[in-house]
PDB file of N, H, CA, C and O in Angstrom:
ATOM      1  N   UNK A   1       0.816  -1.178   0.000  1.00  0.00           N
ATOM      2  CA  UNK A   1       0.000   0.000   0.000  1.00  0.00           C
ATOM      3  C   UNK A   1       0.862   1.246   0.000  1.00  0.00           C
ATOM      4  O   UNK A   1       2.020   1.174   0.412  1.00  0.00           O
ATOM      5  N   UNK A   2       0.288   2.524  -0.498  1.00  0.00           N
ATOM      6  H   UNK A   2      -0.652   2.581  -0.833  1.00  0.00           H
ATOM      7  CA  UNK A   2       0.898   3.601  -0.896  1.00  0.00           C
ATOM      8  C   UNK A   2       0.763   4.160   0.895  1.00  0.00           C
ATOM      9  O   UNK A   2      -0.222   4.039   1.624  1.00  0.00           O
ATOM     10  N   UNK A   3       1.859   4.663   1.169  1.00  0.00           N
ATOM     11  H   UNK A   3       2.660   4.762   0.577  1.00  0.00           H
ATOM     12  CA  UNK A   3       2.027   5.660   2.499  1.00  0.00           C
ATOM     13  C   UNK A   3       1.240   6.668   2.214  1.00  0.00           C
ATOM     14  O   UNK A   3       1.208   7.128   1.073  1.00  0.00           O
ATOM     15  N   UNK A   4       0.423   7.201   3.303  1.00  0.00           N
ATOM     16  H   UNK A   4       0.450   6.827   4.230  1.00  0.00           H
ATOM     17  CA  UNK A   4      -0.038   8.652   3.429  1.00  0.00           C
ATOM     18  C   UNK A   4       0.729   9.733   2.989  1.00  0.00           C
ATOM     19  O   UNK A   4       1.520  10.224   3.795  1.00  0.00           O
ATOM     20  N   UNK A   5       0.637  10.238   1.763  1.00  0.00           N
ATOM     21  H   UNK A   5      -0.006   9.840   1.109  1.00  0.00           H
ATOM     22  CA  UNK A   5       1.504  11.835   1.994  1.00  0.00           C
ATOM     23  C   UNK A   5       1.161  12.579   2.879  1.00  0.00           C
ATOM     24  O   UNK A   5       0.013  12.723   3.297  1.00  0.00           O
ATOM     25  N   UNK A   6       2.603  13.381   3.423  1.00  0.00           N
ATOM     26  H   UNK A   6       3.536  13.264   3.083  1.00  0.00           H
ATOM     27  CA  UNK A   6       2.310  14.230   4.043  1.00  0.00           C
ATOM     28  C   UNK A   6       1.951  15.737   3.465  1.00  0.00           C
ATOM     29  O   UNK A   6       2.167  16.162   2.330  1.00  0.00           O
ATOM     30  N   UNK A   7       1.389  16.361   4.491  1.00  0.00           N
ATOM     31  H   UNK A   7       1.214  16.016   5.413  1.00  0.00           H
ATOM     32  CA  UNK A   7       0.602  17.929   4.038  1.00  0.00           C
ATOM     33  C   UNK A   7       2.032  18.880   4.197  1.00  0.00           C
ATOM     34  O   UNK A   7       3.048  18.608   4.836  1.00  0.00           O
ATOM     35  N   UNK A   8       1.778  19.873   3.523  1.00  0.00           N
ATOM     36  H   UNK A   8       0.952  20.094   3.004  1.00  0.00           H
ATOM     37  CA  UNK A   8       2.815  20.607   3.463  1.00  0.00           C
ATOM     38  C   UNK A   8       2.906  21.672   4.978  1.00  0.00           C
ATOM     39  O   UNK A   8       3.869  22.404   5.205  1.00  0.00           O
ATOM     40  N   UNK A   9       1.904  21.570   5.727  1.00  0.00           N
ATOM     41  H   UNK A   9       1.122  20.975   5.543  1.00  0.00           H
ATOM     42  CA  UNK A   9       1.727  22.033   7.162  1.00  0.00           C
ATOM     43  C   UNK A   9       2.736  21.207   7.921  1.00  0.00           C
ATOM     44  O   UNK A   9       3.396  21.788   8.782  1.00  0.00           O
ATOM     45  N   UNK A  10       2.966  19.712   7.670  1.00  0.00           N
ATOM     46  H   UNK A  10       2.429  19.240   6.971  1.00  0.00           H
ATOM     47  CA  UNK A  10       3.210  18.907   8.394  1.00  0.00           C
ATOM     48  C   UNK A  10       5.264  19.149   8.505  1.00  0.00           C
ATOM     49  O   UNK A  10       6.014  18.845   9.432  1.00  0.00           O
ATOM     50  N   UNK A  11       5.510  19.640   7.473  1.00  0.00           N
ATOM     51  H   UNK A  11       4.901  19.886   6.720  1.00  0.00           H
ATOM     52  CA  UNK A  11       7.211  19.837   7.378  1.00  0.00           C
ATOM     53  C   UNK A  11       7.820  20.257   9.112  1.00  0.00           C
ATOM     54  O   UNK A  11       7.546  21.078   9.988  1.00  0.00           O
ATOM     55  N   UNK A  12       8.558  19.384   8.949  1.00  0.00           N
ATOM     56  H   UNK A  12       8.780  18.717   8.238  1.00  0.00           H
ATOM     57  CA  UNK A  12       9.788  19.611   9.852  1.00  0.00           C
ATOM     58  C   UNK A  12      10.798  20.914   9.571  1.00  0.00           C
ATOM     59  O   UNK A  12      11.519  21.208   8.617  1.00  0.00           O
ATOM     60  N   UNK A  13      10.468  21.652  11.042  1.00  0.00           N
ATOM     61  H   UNK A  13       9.883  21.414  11.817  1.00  0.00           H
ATOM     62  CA  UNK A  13      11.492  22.925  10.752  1.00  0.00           C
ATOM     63  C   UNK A  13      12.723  22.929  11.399  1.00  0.00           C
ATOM     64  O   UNK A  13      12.984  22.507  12.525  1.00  0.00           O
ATOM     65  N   UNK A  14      13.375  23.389  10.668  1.00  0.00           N
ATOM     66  H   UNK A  14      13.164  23.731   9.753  1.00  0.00           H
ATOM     67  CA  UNK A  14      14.924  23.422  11.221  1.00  0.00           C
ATOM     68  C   UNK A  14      15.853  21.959  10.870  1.00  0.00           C
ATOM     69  O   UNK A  14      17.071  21.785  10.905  1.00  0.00           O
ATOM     70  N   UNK A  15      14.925  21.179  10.583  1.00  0.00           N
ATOM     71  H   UNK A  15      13.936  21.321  10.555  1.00  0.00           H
ATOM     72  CA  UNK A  15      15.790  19.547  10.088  1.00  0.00           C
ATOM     73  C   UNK A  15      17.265  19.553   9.846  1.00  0.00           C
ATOM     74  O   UNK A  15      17.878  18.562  10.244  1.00  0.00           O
ATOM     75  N   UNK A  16      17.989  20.589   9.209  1.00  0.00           N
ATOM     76  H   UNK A  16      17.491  21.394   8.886  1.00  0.00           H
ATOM     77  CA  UNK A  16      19.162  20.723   8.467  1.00  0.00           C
ATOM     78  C   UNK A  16      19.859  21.320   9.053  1.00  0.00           C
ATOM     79  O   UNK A  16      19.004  22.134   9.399  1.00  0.00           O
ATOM     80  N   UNK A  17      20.927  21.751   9.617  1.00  0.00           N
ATOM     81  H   UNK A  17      21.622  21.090   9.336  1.00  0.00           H
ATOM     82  CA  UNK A  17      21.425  22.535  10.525  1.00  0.00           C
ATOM     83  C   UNK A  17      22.868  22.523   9.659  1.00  0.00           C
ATOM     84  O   UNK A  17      23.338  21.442   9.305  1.00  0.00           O
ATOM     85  N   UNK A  18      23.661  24.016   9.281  1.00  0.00           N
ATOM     86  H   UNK A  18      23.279  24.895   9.568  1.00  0.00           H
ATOM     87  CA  UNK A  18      24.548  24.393   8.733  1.00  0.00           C
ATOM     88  C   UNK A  18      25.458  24.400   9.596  1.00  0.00           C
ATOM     89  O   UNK A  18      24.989  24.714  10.690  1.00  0.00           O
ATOM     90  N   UNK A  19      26.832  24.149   9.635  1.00  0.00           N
ATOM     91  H   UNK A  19      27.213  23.895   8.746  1.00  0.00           H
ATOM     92  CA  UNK A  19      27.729  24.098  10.316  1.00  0.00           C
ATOM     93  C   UNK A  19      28.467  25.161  10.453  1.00  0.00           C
ATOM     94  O   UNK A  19      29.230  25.493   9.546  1.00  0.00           O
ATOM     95  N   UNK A  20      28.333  26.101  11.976  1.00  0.00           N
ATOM     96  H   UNK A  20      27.713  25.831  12.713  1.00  0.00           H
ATOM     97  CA  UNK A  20      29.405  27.325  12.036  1.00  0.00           C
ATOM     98  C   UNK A  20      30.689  27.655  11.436  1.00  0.00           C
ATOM     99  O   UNK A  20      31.661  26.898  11.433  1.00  0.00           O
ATOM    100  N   UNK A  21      30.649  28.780  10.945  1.00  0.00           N
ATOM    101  H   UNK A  21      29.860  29.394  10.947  1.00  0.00           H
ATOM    102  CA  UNK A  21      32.065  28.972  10.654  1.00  0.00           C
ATOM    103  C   UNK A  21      32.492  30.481  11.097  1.00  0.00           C
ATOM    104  O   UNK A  21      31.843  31.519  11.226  1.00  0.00           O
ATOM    105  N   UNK A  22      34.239  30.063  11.319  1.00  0.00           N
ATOM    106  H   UNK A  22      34.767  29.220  11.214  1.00  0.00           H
ATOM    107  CA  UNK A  22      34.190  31.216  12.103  1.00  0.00           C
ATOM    108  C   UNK A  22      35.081  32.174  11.296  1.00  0.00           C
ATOM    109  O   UNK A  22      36.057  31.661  10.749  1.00  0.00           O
ATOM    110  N   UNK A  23      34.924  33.213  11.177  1.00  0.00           N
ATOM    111  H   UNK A  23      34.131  33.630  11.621  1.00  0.00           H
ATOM    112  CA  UNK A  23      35.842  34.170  10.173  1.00  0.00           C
ATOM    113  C   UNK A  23      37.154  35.178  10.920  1.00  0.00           C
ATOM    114  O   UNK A  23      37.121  35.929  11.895  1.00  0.00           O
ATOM    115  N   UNK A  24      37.877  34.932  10.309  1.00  0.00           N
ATOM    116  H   UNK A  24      37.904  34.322   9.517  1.00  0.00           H
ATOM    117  CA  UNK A  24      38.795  35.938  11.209  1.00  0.00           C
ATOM    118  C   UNK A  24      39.200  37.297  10.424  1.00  0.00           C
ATOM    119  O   UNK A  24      39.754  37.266   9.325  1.00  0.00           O
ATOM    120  N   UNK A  25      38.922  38.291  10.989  1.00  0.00           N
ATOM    121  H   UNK A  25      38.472  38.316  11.882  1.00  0.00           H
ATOM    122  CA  UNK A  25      38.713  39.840  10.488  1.00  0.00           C
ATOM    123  C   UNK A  25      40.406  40.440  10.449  1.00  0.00           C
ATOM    124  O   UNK A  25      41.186  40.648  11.378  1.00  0.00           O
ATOM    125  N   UNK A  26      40.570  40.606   8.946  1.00  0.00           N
ATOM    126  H   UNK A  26      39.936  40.436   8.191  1.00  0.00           H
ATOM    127  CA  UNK A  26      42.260  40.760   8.732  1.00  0.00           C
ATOM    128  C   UNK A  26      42.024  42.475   8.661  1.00  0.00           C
ATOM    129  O   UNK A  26      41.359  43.150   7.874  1.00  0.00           O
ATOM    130  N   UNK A  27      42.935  42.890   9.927  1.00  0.00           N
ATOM    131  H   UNK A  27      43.474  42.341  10.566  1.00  0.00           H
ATOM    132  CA  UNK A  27      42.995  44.432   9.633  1.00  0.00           C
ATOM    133  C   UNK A  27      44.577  44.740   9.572  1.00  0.00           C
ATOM    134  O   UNK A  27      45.117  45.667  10.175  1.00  0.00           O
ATOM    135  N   UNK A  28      45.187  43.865   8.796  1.00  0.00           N
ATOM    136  H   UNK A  28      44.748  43.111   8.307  1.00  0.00           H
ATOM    137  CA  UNK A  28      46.837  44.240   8.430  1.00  0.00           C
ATOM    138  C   UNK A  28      46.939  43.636   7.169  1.00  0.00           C
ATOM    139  O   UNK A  28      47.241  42.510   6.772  1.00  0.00           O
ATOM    140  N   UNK A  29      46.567  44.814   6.590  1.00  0.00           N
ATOM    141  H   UNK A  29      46.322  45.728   6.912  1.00  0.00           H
ATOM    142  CA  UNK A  29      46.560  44.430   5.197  1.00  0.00           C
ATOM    143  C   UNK A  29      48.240  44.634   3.973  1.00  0.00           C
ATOM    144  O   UNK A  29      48.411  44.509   2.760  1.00  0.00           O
ATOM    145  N   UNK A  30      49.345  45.069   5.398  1.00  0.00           N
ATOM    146  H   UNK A  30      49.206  45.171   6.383  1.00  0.00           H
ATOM    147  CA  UNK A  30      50.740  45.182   4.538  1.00  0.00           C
ATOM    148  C   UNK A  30      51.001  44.224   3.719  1.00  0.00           C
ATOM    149  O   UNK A  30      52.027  44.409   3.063  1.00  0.00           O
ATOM    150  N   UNK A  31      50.212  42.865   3.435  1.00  0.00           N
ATOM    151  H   UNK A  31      49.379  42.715   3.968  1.00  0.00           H
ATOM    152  CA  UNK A  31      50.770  41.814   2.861  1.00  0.00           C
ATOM    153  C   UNK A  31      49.976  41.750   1.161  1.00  0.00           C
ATOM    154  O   UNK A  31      50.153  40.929   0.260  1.00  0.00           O
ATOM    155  N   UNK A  32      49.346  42.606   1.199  1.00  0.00           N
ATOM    156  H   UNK A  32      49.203  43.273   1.930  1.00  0.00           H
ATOM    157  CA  UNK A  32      48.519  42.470  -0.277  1.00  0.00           C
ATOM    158  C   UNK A  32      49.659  43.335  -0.842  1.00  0.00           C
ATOM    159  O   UNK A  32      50.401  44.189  -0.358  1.00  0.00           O
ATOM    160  N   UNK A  33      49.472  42.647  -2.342  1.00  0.00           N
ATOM    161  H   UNK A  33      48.869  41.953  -2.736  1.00  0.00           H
ATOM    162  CA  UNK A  33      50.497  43.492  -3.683  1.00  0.00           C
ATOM    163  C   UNK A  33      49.725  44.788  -3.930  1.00  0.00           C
ATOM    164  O   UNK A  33      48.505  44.815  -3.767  1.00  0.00           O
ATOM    165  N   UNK A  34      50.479  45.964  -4.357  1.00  0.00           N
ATOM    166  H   UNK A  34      51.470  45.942  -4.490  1.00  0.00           H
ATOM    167  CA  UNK A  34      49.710  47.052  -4.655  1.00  0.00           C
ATOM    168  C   UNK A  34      49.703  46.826  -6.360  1.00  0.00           C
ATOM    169  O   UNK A  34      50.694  46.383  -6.940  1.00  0.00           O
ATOM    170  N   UNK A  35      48.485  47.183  -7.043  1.00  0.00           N
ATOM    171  H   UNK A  35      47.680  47.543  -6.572  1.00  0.00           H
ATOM    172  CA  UNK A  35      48.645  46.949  -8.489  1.00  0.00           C
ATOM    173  C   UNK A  35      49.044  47.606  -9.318  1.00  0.00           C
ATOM    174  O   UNK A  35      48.509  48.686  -9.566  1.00  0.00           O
ATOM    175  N   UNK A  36      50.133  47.141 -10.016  1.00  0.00           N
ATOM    176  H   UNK A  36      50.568  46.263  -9.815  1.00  0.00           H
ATOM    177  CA  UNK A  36      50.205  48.489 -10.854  1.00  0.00           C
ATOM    178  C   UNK A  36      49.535  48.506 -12.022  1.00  0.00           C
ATOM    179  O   UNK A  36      49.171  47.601 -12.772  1.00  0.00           O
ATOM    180  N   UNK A  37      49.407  49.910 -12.066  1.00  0.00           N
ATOM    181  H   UNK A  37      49.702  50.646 -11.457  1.00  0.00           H
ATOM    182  CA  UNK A  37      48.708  50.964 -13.312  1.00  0.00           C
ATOM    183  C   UNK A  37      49.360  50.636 -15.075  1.00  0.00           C
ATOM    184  O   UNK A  37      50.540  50.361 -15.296  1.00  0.00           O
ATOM    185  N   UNK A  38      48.466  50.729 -15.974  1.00  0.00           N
ATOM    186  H   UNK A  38      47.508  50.952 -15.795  1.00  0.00           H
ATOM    187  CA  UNK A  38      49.221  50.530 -17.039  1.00  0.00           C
ATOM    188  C   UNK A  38      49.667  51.918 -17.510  1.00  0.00           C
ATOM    189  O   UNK A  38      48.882  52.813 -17.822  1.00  0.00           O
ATOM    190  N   UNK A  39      50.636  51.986 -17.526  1.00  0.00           N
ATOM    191  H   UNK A  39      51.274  51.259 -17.272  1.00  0.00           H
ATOM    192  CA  UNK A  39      51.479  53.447 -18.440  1.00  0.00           C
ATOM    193  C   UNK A  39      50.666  54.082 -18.644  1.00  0.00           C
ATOM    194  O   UNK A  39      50.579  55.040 -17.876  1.00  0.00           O
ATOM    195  N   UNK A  40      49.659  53.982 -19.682  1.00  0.00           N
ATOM    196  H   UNK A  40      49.730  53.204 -20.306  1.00  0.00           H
ATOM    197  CA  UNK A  40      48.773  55.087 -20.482  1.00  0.00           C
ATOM    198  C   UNK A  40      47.736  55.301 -19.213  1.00  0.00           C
ATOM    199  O   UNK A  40      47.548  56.487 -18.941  1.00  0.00           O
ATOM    200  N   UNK A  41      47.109  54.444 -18.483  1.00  0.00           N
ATOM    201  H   UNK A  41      47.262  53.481 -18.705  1.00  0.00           H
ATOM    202  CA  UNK A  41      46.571  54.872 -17.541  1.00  0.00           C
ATOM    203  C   UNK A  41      46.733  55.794 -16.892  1.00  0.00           C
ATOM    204  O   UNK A  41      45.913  56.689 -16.688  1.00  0.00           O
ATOM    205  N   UNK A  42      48.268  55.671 -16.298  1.00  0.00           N
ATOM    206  H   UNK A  42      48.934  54.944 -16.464  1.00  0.00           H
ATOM    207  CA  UNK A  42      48.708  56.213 -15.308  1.00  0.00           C
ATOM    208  C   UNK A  42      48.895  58.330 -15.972  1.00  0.00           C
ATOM    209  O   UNK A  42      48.660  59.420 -15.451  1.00  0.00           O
ATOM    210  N   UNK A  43      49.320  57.950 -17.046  1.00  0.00           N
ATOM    211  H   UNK A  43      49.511  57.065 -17.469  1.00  0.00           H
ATOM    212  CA  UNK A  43      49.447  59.157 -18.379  1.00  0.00           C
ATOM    213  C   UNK A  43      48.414  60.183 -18.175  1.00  0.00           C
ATOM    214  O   UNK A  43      48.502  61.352 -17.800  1.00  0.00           O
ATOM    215  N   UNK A  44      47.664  59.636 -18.431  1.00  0.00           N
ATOM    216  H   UNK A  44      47.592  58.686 -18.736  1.00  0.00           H
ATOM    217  CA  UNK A  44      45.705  59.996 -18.496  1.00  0.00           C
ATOM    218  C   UNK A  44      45.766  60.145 -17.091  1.00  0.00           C
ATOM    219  O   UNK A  44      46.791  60.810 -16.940  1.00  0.00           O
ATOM    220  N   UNK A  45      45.270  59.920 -15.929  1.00  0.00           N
ATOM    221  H   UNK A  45      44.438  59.380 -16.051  1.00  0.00           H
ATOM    222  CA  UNK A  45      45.385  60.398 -14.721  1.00  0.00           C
ATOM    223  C   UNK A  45      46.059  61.543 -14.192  1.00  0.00           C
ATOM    224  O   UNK A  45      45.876  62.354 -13.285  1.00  0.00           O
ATOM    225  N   UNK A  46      47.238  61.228 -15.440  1.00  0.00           N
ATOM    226  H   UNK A  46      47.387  60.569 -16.178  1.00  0.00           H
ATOM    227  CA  UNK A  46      48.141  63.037 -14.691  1.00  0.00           C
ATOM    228  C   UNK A  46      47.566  64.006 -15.400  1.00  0.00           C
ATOM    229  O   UNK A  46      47.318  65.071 -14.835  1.00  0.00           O
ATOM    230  N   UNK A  47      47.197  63.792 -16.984  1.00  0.00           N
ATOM    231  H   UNK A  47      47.400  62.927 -17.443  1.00  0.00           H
ATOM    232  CA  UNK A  47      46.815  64.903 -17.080  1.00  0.00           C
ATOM    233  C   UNK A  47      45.505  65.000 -16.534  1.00  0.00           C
ATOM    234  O   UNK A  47      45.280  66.167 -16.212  1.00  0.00           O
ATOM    235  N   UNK A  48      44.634  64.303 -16.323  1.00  0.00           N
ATOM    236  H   UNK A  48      44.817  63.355 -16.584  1.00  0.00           H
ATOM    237  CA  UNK A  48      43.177  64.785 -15.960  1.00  0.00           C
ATOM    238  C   UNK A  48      43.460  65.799 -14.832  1.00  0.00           C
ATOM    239  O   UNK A  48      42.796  66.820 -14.656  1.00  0.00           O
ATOM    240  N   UNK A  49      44.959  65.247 -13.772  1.00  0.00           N
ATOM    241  H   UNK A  49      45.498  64.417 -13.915  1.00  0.00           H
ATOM    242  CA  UNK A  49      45.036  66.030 -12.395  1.00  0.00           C
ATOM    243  C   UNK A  49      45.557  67.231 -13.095  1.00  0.00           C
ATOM    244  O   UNK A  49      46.108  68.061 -12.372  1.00  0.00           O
ATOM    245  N   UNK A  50      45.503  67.422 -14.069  1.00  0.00           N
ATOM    246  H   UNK A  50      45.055  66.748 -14.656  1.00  0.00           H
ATOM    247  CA  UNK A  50      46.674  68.965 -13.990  1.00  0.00           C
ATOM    248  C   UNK A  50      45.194  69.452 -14.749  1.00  0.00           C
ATOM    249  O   UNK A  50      44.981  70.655 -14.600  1.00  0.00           O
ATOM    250  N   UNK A  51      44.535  68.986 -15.243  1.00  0.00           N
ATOM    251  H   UNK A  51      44.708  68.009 -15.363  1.00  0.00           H
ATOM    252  CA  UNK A  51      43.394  69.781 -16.234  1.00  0.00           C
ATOM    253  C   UNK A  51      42.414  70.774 -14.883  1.00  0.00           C
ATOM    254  O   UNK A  51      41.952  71.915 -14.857  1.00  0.00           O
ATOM    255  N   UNK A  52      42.445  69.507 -13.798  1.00  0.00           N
ATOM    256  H   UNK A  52      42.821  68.581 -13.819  1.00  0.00           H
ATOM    257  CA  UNK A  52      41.323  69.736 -12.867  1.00  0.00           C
ATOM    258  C   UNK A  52      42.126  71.139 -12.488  1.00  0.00           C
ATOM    259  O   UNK A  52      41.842  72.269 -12.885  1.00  0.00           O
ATOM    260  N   UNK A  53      43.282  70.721 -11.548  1.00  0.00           N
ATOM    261  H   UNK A  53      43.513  69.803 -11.225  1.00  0.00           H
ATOM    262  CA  UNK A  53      43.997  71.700 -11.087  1.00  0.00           C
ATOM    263  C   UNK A  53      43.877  73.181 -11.812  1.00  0.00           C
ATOM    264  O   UNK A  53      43.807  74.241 -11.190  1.00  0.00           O
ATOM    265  N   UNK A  54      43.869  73.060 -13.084  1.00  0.00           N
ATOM    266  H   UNK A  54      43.926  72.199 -13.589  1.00  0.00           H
ATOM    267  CA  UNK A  54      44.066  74.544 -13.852  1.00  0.00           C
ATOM    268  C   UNK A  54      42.417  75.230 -14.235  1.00  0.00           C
ATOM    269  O   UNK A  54      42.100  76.241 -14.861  1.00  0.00           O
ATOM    270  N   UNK A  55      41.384  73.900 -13.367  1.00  0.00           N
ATOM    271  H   UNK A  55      41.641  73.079 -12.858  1.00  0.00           H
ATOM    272  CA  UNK A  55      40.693  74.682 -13.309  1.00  0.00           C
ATOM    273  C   UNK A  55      39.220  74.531 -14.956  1.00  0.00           C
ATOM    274  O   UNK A  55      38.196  75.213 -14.988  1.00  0.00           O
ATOM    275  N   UNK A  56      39.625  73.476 -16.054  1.00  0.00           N
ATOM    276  H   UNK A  56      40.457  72.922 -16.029  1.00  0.00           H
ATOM    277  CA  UNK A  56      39.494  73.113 -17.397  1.00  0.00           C
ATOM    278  C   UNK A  56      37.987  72.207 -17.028  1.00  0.00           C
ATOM    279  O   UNK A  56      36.973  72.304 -17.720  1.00  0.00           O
ATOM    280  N   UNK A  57      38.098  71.399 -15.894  1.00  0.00           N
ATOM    281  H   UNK A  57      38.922  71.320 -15.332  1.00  0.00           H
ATOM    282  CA  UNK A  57      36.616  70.763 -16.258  1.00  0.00           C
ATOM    283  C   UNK A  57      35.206  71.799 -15.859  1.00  0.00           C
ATOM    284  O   UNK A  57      35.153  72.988 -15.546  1.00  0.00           O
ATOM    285  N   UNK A  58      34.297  70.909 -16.005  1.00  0.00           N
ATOM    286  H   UNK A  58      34.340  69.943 -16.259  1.00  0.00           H
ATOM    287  CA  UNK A  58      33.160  71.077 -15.681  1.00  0.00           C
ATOM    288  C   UNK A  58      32.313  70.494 -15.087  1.00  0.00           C
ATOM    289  O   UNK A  58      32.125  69.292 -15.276  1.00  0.00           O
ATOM    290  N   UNK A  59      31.317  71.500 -13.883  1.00  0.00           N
ATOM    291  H   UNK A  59      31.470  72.476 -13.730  1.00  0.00           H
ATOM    292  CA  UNK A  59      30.970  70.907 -12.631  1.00  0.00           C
ATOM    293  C   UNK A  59      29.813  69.812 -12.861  1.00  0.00           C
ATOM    294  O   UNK A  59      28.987  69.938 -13.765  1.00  0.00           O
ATOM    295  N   UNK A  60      29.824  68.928 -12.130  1.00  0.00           N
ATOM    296  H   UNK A  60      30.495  68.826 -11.396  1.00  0.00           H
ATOM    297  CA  UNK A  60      28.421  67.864 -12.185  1.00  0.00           C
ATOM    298  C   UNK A  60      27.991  68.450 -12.656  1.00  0.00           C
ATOM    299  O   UNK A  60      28.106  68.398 -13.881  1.00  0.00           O
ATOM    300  N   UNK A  61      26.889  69.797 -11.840  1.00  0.00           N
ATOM    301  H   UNK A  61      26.796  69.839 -10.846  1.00  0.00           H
ATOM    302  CA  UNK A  61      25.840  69.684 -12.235  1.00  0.00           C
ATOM    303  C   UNK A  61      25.495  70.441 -13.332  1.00  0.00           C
ATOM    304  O   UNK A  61      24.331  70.456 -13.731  1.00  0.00           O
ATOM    305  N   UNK A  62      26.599  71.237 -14.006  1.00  0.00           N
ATOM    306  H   UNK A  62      27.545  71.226 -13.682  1.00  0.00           H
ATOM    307  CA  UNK A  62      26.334  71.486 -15.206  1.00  0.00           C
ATOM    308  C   UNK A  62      26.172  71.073 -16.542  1.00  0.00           C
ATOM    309  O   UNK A  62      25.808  71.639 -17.573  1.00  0.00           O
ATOM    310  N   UNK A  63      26.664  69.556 -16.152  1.00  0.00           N
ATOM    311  H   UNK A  63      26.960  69.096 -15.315  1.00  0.00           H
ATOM    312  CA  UNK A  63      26.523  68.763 -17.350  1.00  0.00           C
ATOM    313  C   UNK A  63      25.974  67.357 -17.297  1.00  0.00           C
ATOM    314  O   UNK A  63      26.238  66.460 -18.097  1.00  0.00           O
ATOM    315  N   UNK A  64      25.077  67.276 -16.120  1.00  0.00           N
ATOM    316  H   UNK A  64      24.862  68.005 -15.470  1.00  0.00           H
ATOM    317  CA  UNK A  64      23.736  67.060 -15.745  1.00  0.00           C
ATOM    318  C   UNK A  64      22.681  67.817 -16.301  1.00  0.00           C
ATOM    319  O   UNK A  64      22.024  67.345 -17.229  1.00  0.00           O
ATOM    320  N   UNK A  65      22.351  69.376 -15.662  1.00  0.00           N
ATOM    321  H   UNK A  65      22.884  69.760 -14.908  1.00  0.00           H
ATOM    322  CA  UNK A  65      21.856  69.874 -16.651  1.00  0.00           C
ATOM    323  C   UNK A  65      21.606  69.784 -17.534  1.00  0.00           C
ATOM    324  O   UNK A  65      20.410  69.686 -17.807  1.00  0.00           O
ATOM    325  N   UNK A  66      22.587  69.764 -18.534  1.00  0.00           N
ATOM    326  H   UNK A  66      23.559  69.844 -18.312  1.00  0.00           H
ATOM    327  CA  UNK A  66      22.903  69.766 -20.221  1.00  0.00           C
ATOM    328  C   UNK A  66      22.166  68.376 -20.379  1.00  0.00           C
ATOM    329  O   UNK A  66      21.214  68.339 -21.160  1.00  0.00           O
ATOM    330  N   UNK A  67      22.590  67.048 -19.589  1.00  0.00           N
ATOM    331  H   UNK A  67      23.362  67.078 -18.955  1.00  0.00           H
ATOM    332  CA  UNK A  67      21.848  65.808 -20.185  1.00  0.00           C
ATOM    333  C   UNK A  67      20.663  65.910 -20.159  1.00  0.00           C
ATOM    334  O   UNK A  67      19.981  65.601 -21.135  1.00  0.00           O
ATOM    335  N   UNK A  68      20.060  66.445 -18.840  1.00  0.00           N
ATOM    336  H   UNK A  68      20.615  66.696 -18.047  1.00  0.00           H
ATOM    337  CA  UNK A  68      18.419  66.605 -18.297  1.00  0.00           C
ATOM    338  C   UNK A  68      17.570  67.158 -19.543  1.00  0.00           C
ATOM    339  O   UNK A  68      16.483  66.609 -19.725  1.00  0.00           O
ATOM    340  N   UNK A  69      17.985  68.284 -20.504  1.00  0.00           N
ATOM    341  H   UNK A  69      18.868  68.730 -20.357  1.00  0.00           H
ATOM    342  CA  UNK A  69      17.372  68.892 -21.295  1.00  0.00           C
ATOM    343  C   UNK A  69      17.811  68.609 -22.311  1.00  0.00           C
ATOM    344  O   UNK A  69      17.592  69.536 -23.091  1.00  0.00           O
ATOM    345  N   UNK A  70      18.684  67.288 -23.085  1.00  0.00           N
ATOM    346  H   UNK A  70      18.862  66.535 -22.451  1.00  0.00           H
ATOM    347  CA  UNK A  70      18.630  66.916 -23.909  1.00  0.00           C
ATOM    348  C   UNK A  70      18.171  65.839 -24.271  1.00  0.00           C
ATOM    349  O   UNK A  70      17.890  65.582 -25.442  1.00  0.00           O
ATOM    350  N   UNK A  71      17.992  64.825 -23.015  1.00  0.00           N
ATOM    351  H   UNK A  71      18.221  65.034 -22.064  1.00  0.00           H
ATOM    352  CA  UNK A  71      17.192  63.990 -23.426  1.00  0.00           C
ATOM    353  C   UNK A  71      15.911  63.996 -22.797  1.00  0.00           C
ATOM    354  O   UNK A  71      14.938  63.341 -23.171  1.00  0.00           O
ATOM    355  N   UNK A  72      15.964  64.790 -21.799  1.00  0.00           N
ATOM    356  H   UNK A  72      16.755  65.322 -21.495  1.00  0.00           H
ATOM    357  CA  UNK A  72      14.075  64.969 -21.400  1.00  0.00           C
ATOM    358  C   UNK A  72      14.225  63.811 -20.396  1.00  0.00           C
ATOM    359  O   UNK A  72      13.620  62.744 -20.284  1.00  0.00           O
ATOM    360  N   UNK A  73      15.449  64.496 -19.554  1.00  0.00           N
ATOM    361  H   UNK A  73      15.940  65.362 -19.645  1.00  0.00           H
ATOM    362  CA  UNK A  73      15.318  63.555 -17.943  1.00  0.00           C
ATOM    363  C   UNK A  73      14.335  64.113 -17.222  1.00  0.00           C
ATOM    364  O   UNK A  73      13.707  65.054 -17.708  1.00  0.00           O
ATOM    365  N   UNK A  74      14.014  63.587 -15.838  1.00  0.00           N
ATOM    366  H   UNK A  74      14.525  62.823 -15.443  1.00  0.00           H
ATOM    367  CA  UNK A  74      13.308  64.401 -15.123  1.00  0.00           C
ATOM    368  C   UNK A  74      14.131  63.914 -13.358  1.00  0.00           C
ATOM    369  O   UNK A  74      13.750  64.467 -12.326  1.00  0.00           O
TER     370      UNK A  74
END
């Protein structure tokens, strides 16, 4: 004979129990490699710093603005 199924009321809670683990929190991080930059990267970074410095970009929100009313942000 076929067993009674059980009702889905009837489930066992908690049956499975995951096994602790314990983590250890690394706050000395002298041992990681620092990465280096590729040339042209690094290139591009100086000048962006000397553009900013002299003053050449433009602020967020002015070119926010400019997107907002060109494409009909809101």
């Amino acid at each position: 004979m076929d067993a009674p199924k059980k009702k889905s009321t009837e489930k066992k809670i908690d049956s499975a129990q995951e096994p602790t683990t314990e983590y250890k929190k690394i706050t000395d991080f002298s041992t990681e490699k620092e990465e280096e930059m590729h040339p042209i990267l690094a290139q591009l970074l100086e000048k962006a710093l000397e553009q900013s410095e002299q003053g050449l970009g433009r602020p967020h929100e002015e070119v926010w603005a400019e997107m907002k009313a060109k494409y009909n942000f809101k």
